[in-house]
C-alpha positions as CSV (number, residue, x, y, z in Angstrom):
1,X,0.0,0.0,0.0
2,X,1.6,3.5,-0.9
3,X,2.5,6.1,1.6
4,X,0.3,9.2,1.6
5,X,2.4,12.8,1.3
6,X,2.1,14.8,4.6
7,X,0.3,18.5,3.0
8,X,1.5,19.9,6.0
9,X,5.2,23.2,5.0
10,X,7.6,20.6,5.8
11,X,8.9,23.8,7.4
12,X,6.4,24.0,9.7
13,X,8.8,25.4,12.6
14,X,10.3,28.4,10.9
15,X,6.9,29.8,9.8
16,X,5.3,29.5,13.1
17,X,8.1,31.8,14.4
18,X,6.8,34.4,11.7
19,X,4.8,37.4,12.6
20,X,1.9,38.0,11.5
21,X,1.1,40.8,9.3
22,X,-1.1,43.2,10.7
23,X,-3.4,45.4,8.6
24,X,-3.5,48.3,10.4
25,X,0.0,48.9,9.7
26,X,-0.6,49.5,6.3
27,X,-2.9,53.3,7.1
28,X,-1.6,56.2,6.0
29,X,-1.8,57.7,9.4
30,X,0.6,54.5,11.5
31,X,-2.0,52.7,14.1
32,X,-5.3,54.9,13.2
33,X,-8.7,53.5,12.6
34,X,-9.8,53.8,8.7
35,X,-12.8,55.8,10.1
36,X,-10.5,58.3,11.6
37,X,-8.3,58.7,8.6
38,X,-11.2,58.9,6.7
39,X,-12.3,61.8,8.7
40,X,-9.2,64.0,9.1
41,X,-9.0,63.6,5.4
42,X,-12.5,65.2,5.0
43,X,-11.5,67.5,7.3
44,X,-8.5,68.8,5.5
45,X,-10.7,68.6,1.9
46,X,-13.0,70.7,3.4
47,X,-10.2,73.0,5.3
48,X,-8.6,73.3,1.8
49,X,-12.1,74.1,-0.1
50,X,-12.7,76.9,2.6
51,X,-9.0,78.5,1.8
52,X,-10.1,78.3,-1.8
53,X,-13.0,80.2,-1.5
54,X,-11.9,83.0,0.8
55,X,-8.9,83.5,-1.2
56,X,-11.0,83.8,-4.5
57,X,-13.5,85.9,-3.0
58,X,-11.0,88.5,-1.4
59,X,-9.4,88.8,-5.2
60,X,-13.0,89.3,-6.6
61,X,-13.3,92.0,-3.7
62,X,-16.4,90.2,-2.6
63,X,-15.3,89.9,0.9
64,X,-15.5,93.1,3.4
65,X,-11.6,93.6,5.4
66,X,-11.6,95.8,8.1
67,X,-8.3,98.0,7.2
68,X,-6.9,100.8,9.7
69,X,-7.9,103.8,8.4
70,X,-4.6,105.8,7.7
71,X,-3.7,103.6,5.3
72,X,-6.2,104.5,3.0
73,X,-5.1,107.2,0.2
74,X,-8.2,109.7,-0.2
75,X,-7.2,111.2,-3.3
76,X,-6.1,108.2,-5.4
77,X,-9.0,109.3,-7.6
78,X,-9.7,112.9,-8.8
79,X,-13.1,113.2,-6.8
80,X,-16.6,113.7,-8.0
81,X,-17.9,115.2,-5.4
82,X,-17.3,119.3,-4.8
83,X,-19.0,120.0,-1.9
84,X,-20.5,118.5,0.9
85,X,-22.5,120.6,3.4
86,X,-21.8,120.5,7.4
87,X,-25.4,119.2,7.7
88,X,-25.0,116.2,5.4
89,X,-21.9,115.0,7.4
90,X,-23.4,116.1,10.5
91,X,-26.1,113.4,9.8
92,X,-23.6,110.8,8.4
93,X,-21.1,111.0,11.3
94,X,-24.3,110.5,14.0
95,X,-25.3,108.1,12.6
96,X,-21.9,105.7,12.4
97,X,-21.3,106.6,15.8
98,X,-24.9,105.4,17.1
99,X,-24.6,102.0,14.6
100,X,-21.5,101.5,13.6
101,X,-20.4,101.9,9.6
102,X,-23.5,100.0,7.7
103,X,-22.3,100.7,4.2
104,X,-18.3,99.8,3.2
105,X,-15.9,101.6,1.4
106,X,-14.5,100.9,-1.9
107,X,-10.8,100.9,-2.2
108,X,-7.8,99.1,-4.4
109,X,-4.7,97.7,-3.2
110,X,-1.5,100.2,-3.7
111,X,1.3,98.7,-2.3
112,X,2.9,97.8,1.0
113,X,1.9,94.5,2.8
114,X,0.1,93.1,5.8
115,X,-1.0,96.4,8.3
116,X,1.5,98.5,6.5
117,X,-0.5,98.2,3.2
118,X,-1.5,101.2,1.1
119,X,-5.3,101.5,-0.7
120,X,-6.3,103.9,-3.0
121,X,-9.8,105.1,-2.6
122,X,-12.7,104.3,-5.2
123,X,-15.6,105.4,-3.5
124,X,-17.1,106.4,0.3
125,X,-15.5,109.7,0.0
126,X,-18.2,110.8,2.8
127,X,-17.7,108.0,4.5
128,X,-14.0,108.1,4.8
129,X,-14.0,111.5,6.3
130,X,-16.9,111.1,8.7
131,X,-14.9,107.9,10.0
132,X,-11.5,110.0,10.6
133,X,-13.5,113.1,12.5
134,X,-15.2,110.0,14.7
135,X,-11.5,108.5,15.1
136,X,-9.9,111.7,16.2
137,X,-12.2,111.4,19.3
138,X,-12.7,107.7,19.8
139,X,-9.6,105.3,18.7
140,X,-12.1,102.7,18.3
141,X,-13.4,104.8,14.7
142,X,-9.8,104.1,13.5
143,X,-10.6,100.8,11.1
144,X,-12.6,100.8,8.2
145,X,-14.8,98.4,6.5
146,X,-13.4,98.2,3.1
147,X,-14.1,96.0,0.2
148,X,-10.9,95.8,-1.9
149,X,-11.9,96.0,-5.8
150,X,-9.0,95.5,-8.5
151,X,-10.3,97.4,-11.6
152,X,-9.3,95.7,-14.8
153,X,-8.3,99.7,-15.6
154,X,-8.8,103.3,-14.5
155,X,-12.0,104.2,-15.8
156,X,-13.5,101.4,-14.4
157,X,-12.9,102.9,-10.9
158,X,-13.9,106.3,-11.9
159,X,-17.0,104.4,-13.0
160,X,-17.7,103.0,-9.6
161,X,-17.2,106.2,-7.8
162,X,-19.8,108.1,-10.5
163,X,-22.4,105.3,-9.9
164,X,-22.2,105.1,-6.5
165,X,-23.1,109.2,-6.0
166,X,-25.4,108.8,-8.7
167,X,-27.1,106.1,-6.7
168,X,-27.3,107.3,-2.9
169,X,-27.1,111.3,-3.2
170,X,-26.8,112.6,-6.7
171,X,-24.8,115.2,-8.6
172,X,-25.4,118.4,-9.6
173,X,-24.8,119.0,-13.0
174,X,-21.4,120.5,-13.0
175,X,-20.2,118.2,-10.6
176,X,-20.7,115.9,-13.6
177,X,-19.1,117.7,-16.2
178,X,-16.1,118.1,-13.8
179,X,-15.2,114.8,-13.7
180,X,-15.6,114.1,-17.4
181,X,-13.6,117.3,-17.3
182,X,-10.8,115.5,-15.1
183,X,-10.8,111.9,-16.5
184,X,-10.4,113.7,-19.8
185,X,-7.5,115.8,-19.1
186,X,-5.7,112.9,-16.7
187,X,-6.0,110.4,-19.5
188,X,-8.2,108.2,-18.5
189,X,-10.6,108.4,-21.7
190,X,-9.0,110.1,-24.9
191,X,-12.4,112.4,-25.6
192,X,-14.9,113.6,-24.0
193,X,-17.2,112.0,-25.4
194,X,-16.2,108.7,-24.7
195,X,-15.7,110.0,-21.5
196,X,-19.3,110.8,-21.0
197,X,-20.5,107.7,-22.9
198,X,-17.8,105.9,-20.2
199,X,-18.8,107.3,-17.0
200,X,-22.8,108.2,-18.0
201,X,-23.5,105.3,-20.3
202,X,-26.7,104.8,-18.1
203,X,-28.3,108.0,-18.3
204,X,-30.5,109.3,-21.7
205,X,-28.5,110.6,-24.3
206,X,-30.4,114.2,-23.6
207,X,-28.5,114.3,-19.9
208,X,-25.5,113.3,-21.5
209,X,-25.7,116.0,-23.9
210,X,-26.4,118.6,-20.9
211,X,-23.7,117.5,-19.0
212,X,-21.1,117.7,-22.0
213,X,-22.9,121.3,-22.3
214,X,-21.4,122.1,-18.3
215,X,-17.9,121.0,-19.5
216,X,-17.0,124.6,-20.9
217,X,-18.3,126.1,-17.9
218,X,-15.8,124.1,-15.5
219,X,-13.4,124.7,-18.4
220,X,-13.5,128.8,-18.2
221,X,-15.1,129.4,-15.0
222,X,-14.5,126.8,-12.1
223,X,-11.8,129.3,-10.6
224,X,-14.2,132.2,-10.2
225,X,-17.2,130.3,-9.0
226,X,-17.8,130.0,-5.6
227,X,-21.1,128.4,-5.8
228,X,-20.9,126.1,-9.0
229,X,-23.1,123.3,-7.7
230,X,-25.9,125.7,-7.4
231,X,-26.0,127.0,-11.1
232,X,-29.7,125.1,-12.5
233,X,-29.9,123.3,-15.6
234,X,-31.5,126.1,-17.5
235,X,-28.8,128.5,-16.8
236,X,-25.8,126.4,-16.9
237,X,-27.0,125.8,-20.5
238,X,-27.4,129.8,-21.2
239,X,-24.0,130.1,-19.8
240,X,-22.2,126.9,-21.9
241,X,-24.2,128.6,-25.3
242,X,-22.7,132.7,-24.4
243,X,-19.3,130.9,-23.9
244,X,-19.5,130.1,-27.5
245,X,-19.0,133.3,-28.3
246,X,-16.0,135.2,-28.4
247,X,-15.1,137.2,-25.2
248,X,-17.9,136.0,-23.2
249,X,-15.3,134.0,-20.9
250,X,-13.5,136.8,-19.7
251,X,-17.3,139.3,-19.5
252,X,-18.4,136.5,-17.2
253,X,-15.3,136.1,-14.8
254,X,-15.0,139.7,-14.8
255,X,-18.7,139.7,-13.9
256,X,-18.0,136.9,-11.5
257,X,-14.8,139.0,-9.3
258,X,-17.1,141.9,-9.1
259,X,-20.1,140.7,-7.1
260,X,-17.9,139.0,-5.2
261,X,-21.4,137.2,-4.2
262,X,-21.9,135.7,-0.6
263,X,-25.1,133.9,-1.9
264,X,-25.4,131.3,-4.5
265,X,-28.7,133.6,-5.3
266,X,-26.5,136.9,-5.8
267,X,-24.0,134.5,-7.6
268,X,-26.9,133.5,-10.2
269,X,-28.2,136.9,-10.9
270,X,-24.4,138.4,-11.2
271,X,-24.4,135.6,-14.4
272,X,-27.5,136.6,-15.6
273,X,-26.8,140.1,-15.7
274,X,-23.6,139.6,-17.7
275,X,-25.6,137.1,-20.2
276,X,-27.5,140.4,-21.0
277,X,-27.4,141.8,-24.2
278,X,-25.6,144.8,-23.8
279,X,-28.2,147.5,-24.0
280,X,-31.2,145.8,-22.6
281,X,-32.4,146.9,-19.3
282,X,-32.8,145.1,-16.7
283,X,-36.2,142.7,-15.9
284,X,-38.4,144.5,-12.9
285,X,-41.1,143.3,-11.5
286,X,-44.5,145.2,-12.4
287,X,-47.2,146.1,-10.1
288,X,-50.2,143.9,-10.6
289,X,-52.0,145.2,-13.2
290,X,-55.9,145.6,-13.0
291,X,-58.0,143.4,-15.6
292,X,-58.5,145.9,-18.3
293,X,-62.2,147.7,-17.9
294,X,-65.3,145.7,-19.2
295,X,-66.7,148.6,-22.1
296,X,-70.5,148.6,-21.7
297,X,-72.4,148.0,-24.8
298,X,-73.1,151.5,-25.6
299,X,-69.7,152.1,-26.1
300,X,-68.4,149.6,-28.5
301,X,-65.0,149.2,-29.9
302,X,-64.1,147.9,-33.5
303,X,-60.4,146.6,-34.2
304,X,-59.1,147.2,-37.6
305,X,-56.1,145.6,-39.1
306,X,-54.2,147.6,-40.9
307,X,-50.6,147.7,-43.3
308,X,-49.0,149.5,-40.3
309,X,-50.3,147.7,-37.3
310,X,-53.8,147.6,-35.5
311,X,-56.0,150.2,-34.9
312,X,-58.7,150.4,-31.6
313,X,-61.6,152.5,-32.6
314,X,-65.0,153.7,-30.9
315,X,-66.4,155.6,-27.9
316,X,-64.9,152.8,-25.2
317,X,-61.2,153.7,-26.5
318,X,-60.9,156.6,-23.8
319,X,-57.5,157.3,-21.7
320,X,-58.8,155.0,-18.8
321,X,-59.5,152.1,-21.8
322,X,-55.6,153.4,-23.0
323,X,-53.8,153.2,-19.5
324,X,-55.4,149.8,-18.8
325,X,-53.6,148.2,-22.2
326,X,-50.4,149.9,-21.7
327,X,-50.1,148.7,-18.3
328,X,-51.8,144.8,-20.1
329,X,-48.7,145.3,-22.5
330,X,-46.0,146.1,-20.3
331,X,-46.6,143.1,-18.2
332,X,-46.6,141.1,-21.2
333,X,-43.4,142.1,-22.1
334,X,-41.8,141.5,-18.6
């Protein structure tokens, strides 16, 4: 009968002194559970996803940074805005210091880094200024919230700054002009009419045309006004068509150092007076006149038209009937 084969390793004693492998050992992470590896692994992912989005959103300048406010560069832009009345910032500043700043402030990065970092402001001109009065009283007023914008080029921030006045407060119409006026002559559009079309694309074509009307007044009289953001629509207009003329520029500054005005009303009538044809008197103002007498029927009146004008006839056509269409006349002609 043949011997049956042992299956037993005939080296039976030099495996059993083998370790066993362990599985564990093989985690990325030495002895840790898979479950745990697993979930520091989601945690960095999701760590890592966070970064990602914070970092993109900052360089979109979607995020608001709290930045200490005398790093920011006020002029970086030439500003919009010409005036703002104590009243208006009165209300502004009151506010922030009963609820804090609602509203952040545009800027773009300049240079510098960390807290010694430099940012040119875009817009919250009013904003800026009411903070820094508030900080010179309070140190706690002395950071900004900012949201940090990188305009692909200039005339996108002078864009930003335009809409955002034209949004919360409004300009006056020279105000307007004076910054096509300015991106013009800094470079940032090459005419002004792409200037307009660039920083007032969104307005009719009819404002646009008004506005371009005010450039020639910033042009020859911004140094002698001293209330230019109170000059109406209907005479900035009379004042951009005289300056087409020749020497009206220097009649009207002339006109302009005289009065000296301390009003923006005595400013406006100062202008008007020199937009006078020279010659014509002055406009007064007319006692009321008295509706013109009622003839009675037995005095009748017949109006003839004639070569040389109109002729009143009949017993009603007396010097109380006369006096009464004089004075009719003369407040017509006011």
């Amino acid at each position: 009968m043949a011997k049956r084969k042992r299956l037993t390793p005939a080296n039976l004693e030099f495996m059993s002194e083998t370790p066993a492998l362990e599985t564990k050992s093989l985690s990325p992470l030495g002895n840790a559970p898979i479950a745990q590896v697993a979930s520091d692994a989601a945690k960095h992912s999701a760590l890592d996803e966070l970064s990602d989005v914070v970092g993109r959103s900052v360089q979109a300048g979607l995020m608001i940074q709290s930045l200490p406010l005398d790093r920011i560069v006020a002029d970086h832009l030439v500003r919009d805005r010409v005036v703002v009345t104590d009243e208006d910032m009165l209300a502004l500043t009151t506010s922030i210091r009963n609820r804090g700043q609602q509203t952040p402030i545009e800027v773009t990065y300049l240079d510098g880094a960390g807290e010694a970092s430099r940012y040119g402001l875009i817009s919250g001109w009013r904003r800026l200024g009411a903070l820094r009065q508030l900080a010179a009283e309070d140190e706690k007023f002395s950071r900004i919230n900012a949201l940090v914008r990188a305009p692909a080029a200039a005339s996108d921030a002078y864009v930003a700054m335009v809409e955002e006045n034209e949004i919360r407060v409004g300009l006056s119409f020279f105000e307007r002009a004076r910054i096509v006026e300015r991106a013009v002559s800094g470079g940032v559009y090459p005419t002004q009419k792409a200037a307009l079309n660039g920083l007032f694309g969104s307005v009719s074509r009819a404002k646009r045309s008004k506005i371009g009307s005010f450039v020639s007044i910033v042009r020859e009289l911004e140094e002698r006004l001293k209330f230019p953001t109170h000059i109406s629509e209907r005479l900035g207009l009379q004042i951009a068509k005289a300056l087409d003329g020749q020497g009206a520029a220097m009649r009207l500054s002339q006109a302009l150092m005289r009065a000296n005005a301390d009003t923006p009303e005595d400013e406006a009538a100062a202008i008007t007076a020199a937009l006078r044809p020279a010659g014509q008197p002055k406009a007064t103002k007319t006692a009321p006149v008295q509706a013109a007498r009622k003839p009675s029927t037995d005095t009748p009146i017949t109006l003839t038209q004639t070569a040389q004008g109109i002729t009143l006839t009949g017993q009603g056509v007396d010097a109380a009937f006369k006096a009464d269409l004089e004075g009719w006349l003369a407040a017509r002609q006011a």
